[in-house]
Every structure is written in C-alpha cells, then in structure tokens.
C-alpha positions, 0 to 999 in steps of 0.5 A: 314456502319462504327461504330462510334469510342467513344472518347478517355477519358482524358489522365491527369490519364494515362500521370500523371502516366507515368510521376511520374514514369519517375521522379521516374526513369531515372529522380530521381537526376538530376540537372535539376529538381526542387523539388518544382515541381510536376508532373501534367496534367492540364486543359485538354480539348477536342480541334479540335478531340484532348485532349489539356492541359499542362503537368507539370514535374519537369523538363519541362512544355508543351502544349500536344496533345492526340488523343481524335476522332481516326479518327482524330488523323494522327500519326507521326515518333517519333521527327516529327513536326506538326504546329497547329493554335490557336486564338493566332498564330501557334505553332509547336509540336514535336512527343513523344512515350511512351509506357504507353501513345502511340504517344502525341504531345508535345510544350515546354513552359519551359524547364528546370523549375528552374525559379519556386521556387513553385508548385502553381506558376508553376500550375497557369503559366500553366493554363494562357498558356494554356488559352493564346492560345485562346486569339487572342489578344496574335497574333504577328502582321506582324510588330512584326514579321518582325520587332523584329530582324533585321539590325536596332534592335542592334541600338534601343538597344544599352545597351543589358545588362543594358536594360535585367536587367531592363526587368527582373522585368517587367511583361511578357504578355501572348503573351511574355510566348506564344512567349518565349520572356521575356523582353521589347527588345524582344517584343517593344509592350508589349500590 
C-alpha cells in the first residue's frame, strides 16, 4: 500500500525570500531594475497538482509553477520547456533552479519591468494576468493566429510607426498582455 504524499504549502514565503535575496545580490544596481518595484508572489493558488501564481521582482514578472501534488510534479533540465493549456490558449514555461526554491517553472509576462512607474500598478497588472489565463475569452481564434503575420499584413498597415504611436495610448485587453501583443496592428480585433 502507498502513503499518501501531503501537498506541498504555497511557495509565495520561500520564493519571496529567495527573490529579495537575489535583489539584495547579484541584482543590487543594474540598470534594468526598477525601484518602484518590489519583490512579491501573488495570487498563488493550487492548479492541476501545482502552485500557480505571479512573481513580481524588480526586474521581471512571471507566471510560476511549483509543485504542490509530488507525484504530479515531472522534473525537467534546467532551461527545458514545457507547454501548459489554460481557458485562454497554450503557454510555454521554461525550467529554473534555485537552490532555496528547487525546480519552478517560469513564463515571462514582463521582463524588464521599466514600463511600471509604481508597485501597485504592477501588483494589480499581475493579478489580471494571472485571472486572464482562466478566461477563455482571451483565446486567439485560428484566424487571429494565422491571420496576424502574413504577405497581406504590411499592406493594411501601411504606416507602422504613425499607427505604433496612435496604439501606444489605447487600452490593452487581457488577451493582448496574455499574448504579448501591445497595440491594434498586433491584434485587428481587440474583443
């Protein structure tokens, strides 16, 4: 007969440790970094025998996965990538290691975080990322896929820099920040 495994507790405590000590370290001074950023785990949560959440630093945002169900967890080489489905399409998230945390898996949404000019904003563009992956609203259809870069695409947009500017103060939709895509050439719908 096998024991049962108990779950692993939320990383958020033990990957915001590791994390400050890291903005402490080898970080401390780089251009890169913005000091209107903190480090901080958020809106960690049990998903599919995982902990999911967003880790915030002063130089990146990510989606991380931990184990939470051992027996669940299937280990990977260091840089190795694995793609997971959520309600709003397919992400790909690469292996890390560190030796306070072990293995985590990574998906960068942000990185460098410059374009934060507080903590909060970046808090709350984190917390809508992670929510975004639930919604499958935020799904490209096929067309957006195969449609978005093409021979036919530099034709509809025949001032790319005129229309960048005019996009820059538009708002971004959730699948946009889910899809990196940041103005209206990117994405033709913005639904």
């Amino acid at each position: 007969m096998t024991e049962a495994v108990a779950p692993l507790p939320d990383p958020s405590a033990l990957l915001e440790s590791a994390f400050r000590a890291i903005h402490a370290g080898p970080m401390r001074g780089l251009a890169f970094v913005n000091p209107a950023v903190r480090v901080e785990a958020i809106a960690f949560a049990p998903w599919k025998g995982y902990w999911l959440g967003v880790m915030l630093t002063p130089w990146s945002m990510n989606l991380v996965l931990t184990p939470r169900e051992p027996a669940v967890w299937r280990p990977l080489l260091q840089g190795g990538k694995r793609r997971y489905v959520f309600p709003a399409g397919s992400f790909d998230f690469i292996s890390a290691q560190h030796d306070a945390i072990g293995e985590y898996l990574i998906c960068s949404l942000f990185s460098p975080v410059l374009e934060f000019t507080d903590h909060e904003t970046a808090q709350q563009t984190a917390r809508l990322a992670r929510e975004a992956l639930f919604d499958a609203a935020n799904a490209e259809s096929p067309e957006e896929t195969a449609g978005s870069a093409g021979p036919g695409h530099a034709a509809k947009n025949p001032a790319p820099l005129a229309e960048l500017e005019a996009n820059l103060a538009a708002p971004i939709s959730r699948r946009d920040l889910l899809h990196g895509r940041f103005g209206r050439g990117d994405h033709e719908s913005r639904g």
